[in-house]
C-alpha positions in Angstrom: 56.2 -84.0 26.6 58.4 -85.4 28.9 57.5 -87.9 32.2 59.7 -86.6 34.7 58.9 -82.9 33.6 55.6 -83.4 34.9 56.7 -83.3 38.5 58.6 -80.5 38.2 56.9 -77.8 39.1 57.5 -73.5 38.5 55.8 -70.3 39.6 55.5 -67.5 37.0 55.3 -64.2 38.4 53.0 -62.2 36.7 51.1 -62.2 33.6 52.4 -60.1 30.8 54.3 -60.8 27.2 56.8 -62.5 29.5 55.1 -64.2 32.0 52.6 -65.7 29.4 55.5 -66.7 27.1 57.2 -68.7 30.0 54.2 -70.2 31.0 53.2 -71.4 27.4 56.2 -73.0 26.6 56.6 -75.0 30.3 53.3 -75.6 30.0 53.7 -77.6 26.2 56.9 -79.1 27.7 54.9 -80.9 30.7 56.0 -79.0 33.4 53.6 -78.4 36.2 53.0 -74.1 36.1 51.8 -72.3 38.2 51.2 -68.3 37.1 50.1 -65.8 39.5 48.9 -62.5 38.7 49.0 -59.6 41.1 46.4 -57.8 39.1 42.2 -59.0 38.9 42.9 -60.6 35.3 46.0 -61.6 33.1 47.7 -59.6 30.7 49.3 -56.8 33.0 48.6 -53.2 31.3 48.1 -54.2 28.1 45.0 -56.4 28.5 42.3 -54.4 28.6 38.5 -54.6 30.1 35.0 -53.2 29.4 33.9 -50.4 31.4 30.2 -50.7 33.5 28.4 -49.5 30.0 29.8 -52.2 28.1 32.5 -50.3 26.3 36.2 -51.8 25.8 38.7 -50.1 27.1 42.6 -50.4 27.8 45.6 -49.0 29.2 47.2 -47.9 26.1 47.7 -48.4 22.7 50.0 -50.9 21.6 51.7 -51.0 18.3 53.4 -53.9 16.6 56.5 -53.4 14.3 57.4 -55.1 11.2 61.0 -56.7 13.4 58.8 -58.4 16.0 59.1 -61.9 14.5 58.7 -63.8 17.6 55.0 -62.4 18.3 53.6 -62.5 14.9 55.2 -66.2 15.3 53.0 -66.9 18.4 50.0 -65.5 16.5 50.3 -68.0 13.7 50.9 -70.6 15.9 48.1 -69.9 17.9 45.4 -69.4 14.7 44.3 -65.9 15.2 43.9 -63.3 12.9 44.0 -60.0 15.4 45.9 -57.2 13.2 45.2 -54.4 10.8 47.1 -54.3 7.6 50.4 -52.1 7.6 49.4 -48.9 8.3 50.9 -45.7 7.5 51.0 -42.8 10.4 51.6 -39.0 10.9 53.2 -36.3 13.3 52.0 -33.4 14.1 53.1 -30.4 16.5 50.6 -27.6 17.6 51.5 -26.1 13.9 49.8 -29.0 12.3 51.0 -32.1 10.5 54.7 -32.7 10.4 55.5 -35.6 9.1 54.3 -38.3 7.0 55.4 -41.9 7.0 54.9 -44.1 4.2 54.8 -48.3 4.2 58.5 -48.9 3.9 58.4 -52.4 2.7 56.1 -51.2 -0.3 58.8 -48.9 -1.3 62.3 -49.6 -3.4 64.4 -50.9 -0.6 67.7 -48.9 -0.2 70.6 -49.5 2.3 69.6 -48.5 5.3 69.3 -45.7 6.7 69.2 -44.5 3.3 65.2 -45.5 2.8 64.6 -43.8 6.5 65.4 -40.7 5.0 64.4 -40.2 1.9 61.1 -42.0 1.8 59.9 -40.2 5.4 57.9 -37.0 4.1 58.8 -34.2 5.8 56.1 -31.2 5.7 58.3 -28.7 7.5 61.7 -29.4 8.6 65.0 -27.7 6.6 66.9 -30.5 4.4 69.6 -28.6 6.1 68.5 -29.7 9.8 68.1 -33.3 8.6 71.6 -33.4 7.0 73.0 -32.6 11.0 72.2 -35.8 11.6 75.0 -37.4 9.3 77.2 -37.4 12.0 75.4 -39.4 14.1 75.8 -42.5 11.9 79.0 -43.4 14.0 77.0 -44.4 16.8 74.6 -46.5 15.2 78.3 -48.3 14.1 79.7 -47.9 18.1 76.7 -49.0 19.6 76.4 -52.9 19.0 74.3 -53.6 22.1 77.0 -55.5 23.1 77.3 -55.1 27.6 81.1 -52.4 26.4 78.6 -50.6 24.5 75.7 -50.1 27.1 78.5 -49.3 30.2 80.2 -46.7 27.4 77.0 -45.1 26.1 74.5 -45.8 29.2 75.5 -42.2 31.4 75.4 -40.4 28.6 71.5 -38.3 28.9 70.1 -38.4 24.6 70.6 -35.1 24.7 74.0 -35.0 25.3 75.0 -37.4 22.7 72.6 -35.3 19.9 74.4 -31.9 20.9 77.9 -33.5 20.9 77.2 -35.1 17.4 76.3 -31.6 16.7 72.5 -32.4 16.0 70.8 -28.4 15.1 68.2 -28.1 17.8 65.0 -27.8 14.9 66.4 -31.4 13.9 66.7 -32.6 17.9 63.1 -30.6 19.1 61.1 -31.9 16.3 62.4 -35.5 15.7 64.7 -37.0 18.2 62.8 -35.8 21.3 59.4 -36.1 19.7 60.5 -39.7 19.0 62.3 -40.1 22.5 59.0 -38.7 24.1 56.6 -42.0 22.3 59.4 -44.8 22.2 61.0 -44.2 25.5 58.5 -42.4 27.0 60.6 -39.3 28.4 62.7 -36.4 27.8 66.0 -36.3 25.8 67.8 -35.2 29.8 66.0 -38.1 31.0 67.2 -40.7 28.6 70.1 -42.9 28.5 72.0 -42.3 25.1 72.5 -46.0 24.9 68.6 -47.0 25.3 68.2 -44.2 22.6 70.5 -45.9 20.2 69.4 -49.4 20.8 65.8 -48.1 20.7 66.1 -46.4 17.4 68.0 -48.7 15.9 65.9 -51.7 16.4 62.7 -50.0 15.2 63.7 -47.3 12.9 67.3 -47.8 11.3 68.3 -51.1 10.9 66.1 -52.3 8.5 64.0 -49.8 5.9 60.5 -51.9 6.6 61.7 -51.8 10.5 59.1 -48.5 11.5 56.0 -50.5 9.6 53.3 -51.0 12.0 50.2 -53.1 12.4 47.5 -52.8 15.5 45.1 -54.9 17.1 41.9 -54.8 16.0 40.5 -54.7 19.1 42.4 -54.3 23.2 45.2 -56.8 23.2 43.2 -58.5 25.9 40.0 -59.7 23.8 42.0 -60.4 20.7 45.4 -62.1 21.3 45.3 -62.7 25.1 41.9 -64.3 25.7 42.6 -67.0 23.1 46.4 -67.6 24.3 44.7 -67.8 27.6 42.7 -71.0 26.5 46.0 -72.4 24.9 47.6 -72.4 28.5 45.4 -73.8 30.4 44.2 -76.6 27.9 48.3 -77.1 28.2 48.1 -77.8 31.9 49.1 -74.3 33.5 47.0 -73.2 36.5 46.5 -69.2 36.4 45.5 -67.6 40.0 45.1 -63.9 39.2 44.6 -61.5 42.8 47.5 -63.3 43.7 50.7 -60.8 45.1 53.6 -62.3 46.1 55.0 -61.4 49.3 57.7 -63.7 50.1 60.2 -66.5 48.5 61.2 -69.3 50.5 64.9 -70.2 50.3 67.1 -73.6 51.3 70.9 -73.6 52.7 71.4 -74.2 49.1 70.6 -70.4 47.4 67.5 -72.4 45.8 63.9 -71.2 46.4 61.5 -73.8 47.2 58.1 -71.9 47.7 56.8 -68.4 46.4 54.7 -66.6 49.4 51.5 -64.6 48.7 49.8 -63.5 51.9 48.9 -66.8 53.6 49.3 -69.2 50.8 52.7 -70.9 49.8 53.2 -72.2 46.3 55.9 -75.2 46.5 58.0 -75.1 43.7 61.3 -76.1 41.9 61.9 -72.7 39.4 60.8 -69.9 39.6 60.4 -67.0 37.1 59.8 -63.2 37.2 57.8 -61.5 34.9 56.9 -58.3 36.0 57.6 -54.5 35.6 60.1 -52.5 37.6 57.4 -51.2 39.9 55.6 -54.7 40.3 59.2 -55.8 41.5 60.1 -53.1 43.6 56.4 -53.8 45.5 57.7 -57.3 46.1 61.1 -56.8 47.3 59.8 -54.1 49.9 57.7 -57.1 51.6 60.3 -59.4 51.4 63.3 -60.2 53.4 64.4 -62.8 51.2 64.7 -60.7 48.3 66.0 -57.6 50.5 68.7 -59.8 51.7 70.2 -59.8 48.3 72.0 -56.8 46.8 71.6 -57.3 43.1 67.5 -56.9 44.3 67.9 -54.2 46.5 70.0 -52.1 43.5 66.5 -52.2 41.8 65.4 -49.5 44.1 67.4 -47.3 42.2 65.0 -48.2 38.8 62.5 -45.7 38.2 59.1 -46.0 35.9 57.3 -43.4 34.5 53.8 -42.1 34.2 51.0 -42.5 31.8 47.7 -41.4 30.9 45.2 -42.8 28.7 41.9 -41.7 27.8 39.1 -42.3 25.0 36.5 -40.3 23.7 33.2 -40.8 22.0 32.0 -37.9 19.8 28.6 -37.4 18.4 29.7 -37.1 15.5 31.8 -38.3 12.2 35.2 -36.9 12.0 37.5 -37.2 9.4 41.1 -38.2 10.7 43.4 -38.6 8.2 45.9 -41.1 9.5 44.7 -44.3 11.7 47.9 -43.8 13.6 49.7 -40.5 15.1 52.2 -39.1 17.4 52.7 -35.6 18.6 54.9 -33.7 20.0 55.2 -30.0 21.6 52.1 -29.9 23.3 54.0 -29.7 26.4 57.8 -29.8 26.8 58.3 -33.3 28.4 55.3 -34.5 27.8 54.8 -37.1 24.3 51.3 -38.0 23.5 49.7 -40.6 21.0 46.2 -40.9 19.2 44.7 -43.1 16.8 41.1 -43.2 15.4 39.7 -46.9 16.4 36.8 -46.6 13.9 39.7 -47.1 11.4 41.1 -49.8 13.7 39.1 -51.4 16.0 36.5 -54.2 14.8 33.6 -52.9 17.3 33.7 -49.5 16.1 33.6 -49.8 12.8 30.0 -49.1 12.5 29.7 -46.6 15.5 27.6 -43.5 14.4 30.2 -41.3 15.9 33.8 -41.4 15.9 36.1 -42.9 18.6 39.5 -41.6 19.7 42.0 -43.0 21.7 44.7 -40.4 23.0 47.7 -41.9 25.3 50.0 -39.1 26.8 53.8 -40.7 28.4 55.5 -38.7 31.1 52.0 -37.8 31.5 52.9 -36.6 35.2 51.5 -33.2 35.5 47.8 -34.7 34.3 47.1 -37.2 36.7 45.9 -35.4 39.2 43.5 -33.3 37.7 39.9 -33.8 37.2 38.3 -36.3 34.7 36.4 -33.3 33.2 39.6 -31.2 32.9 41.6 -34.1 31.3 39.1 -34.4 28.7 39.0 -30.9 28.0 42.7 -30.6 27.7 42.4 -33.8 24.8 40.2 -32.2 22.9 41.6 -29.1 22.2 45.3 -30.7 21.6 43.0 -32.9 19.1 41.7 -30.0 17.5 45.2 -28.8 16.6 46.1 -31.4 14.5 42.3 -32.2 13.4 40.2 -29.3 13.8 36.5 -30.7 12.8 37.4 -31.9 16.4 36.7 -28.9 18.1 32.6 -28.7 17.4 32.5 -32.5 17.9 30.8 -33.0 21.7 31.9 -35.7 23.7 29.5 -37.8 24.5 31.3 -40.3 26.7 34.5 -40.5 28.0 37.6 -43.2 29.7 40.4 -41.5 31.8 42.8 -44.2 33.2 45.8 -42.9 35.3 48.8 -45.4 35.0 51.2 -44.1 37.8 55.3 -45.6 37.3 53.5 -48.1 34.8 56.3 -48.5 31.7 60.3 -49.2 32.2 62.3 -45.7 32.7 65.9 -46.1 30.8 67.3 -43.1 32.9 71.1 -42.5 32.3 72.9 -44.4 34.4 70.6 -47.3 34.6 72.1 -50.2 33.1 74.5 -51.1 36.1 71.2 -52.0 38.3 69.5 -53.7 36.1 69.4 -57.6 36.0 70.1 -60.2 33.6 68.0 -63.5 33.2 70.2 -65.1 35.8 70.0 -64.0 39.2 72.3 -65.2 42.6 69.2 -67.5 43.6 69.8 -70.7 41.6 66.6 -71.4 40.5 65.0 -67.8 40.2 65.2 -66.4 36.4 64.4 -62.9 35.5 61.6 -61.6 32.5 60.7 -58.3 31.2 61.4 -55.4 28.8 63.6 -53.8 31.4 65.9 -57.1 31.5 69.7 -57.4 30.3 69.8 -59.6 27.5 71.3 -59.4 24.1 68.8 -60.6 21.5 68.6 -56.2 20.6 64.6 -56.2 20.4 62.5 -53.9 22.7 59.3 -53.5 23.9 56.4 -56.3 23.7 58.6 -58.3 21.6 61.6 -57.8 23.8 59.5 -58.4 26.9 57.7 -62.3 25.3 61.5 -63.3 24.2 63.2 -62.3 27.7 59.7 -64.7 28.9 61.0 -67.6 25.8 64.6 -67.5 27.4 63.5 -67.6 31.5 61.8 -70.5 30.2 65.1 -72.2 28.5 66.6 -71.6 31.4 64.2 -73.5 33.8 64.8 -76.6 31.0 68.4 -76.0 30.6 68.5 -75.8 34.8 66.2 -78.5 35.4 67.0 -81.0 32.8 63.7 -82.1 31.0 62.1 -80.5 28.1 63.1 -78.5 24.4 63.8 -75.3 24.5 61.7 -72.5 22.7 62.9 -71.6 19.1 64.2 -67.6 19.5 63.6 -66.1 16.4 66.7 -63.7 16.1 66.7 -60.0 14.8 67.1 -59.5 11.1 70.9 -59.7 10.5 72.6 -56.0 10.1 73.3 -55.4 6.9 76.8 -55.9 5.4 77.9 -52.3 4.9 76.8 -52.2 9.2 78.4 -55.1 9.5 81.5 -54.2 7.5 82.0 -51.0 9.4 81.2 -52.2 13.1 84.0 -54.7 11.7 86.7 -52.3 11.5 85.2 -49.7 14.4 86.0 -52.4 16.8 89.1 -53.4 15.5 90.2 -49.7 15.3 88.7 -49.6 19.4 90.8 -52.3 20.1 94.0 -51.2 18.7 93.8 -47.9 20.4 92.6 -49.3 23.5 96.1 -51.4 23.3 98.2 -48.2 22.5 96.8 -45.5 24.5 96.8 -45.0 27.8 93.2 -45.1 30.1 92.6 -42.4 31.6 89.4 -41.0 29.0 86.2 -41.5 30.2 84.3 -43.9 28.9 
């Protein structure tokens, strides 16, 4: 810990993966943090809470994949044990069960994608619709998530890039979208082509044990956050939650010097945001100082999307096959989620019933209807894919409406959206939705972007060692190989040929 860091003070803005992450490591390195939460507790929408009977609750589901080394880092680091084992999942349609996924990392490991494919059991789709998909393994080699890549692939909607490669539409309709709909939460026409590439890749195709997935064993909140809670603030770091920030104020010198909320005024020398594209279009409409830049005000054209998650107690033991399940065409631009926390959850273990969480994304033609109707809608999409469901009786119920609450990667996005470093000198930038190019996504994307705003306060204000970023697994060498000569062949041609193609 060093002397002179402990005058220097920073403000973290908002208390996710990211803003936690920033404010952990500050905090160890001495520096005086302050983190302020717009929300009544920390954690942002993956915390969770207990309803007035007692029950947990959360907003969502959250999953954990084998390539998120810097989280299950932090976990060991801070003592806690708060996962299931690897655990294998299922799709289904209204049909019934569609796919199966095995552990990958149990399984002979082949070059990739090789493994993805063979070892993923298919219940219903032609070998012939999966073979349309050998095309597209020159855009896993194009796309390098390099900033060429994003600008050439980002305007590009999913579904354009699966019909040019000449994906058959069984292949697109039951795997592509159904994945698009659960990982980035929206329709193939509402995608960018280059989120659904680095997306896929990082979670699915780089790596066979890449789609492997543990869960919390509880919310997020009571298990991983609580305890890393303690860990800050035994490290020094003040947490204010019910604190929005309304204001920044800023010197002749591009530097802010005190975050506004309301009345108060937090003096500071960095400071870092950590919040979602909503949470940051919220601040910039209240503040001049942030309006006054254009890099913030391009932010307006960011969108989120909708979710909707509810969880049902049933009288009654059901048999669900599968801990872990997505679904798809229940509704055409609507994905939808549900896992059976008696399998996964410590505090339901031994509940006489069964307990279900169901999480629908681009859930916006649900959230205005009526708790009762919601429920009703569940059920019956439940009973399709498990039908001892249907003469199960709910006996208590959890409908949370998430309006704009996770990142939209619309085609077209990437030009608005911000790296870490921003035109105020001493502001830095967190989140899943940030430019950077370590290629993770998600929660783990979201607590590295908050390890690198943090590097940057050090490497800006001169005191302190920077976090260790664990990088992504290496491609492998026949990737490597082939993006090798792609970009040679690019620039060759690019040297040659005129430009006048699109990009």
């Amino acid at each position: 810990m060093s002397e002179a860091s402990q005058g220097k003070r920073v403000v973290v803005v908002g208390a996710g993966w990211a803003g936690l992450g920033a404010t952990y490591h500050l905090a160890k390195q001495g520096y005086n943090v302050t983190l302020l939460e717009a929300g009544a507790y920390p954690g942002g929408l993956v915390a969770g809470w207990k309803t007035a009977a007692g029950r947990s609750v959360e907003a969502g589901i959250h999953g954990f994949w084998y390539p998120y080394k810097n989280i299950f880092s932090l976990i060991n680091e801070l003592g806690i044990s708060p996962f299931t084992t690897w655990t294998r999942s299922s799709q289904y349609s209204p049909a019934g069960l569609e796919v199966e996924s095995p552990i990958f990392q149990d399984l002979p490991r082949l070059p990739t994608p090789l493994g993805t494919f063979l070892y993923t059991q298919f219940k219903r789709l032609p070998l012939i619709d999966r073979l349309s998909a050998l095309p597209l393994l020159y855009t896993l080699i194009d796309f390098d998530n390099s900033d060429a890549a994003w600008r050439r692939y980002d305007c590009v909607t999913a579904r354009e890039l699966f019909k040019d490669f000449g994906v058959s539409a069984r292949l697109y309709r039951e795997s592509f979208e159904a994945m698009l709909l659960v990982g980035l939460f929206a329709p193939g026409e509402q995608c960018s082509a280059a989120a659904t590439l680095g997306m896929l890749y990082f979670f699915i195709l780089a790596h066979q044990p890449d789609f492997d997935v543990v869960w919390c064993r509880g919310t997020v909140g009571e298990k991983i956050f609580r305890p890393w809670m303690e860990r800050i603030e035994k490290a020094g770091a003040r947490v204010l939650a019910n604190r929005r920030v309304t204001d920044l104020i800023v010197d002749n010198y591009s530097q802010v010097t005190g975050v506004v909320c309301g009345d108060e005024v937090f003096d500071t020398d960095a400071v870092i945001f950590a919040v979602g594209i909503t949470g940051m279009k919220k601040m910039i409409s209240s503040s001049p100082s942030l309006q006054s830049r254009e890099e913030f005000r391009n932010l307006s054209n960011l969108g989120a999307i909708d979710v909707l998650a509810t969880r049902l107690w049933f009288d009654r033991k059901i048999n669900i096959p599968r801990p872990s399940n997505a679904c798809f065409g229940f509704s055409p631009t609507t994905g939808w989620t549900f896992f059976d926390l008696n399998a996964l959850h410590d505090e339901y273990h031994d509940e006489p019933g069964t307990v279900v969480e169901a999480d629908f994304y681009h859930a916006n033609q649900f959230l205005p209807l009526e708790d009762e109707e919601i429920v009703s809608i569940v059920q019956r999409y439940l009973t399709s894919c498990v039908p001892a469901v249907q003469s199960a009786k709910v006996i208590d119920h959890s409908v949370i409406r998430l309006p704009q609450a996770v990142s939209h990667f619309a085609p077209g996005s990437y030009r608005f959206m911000l790296p870490a470093k921003t035109s105020f000198k001493n502001v830095f930038m967190s989140g899943d939705w940030i430019i950077n190019r370590h290629g993770s996504w998600s929660q783990e994307k979201a607590y590295v972007t908050g390890l690198e705003a943090a590097n940057l306060v050090i490497s800006s204000l001169g005191e302190g060692t920077p976090a260790n970023i664990l990088p992504v697994e290496a491609d492998e060498l026949h990737i490597q190989v082939a993006r090798a000569i792609n970009q040679t062949v690019r620039q060759i041609g690019n040297s040659v040929l005129p430009n006048f193609w699109l990009p």
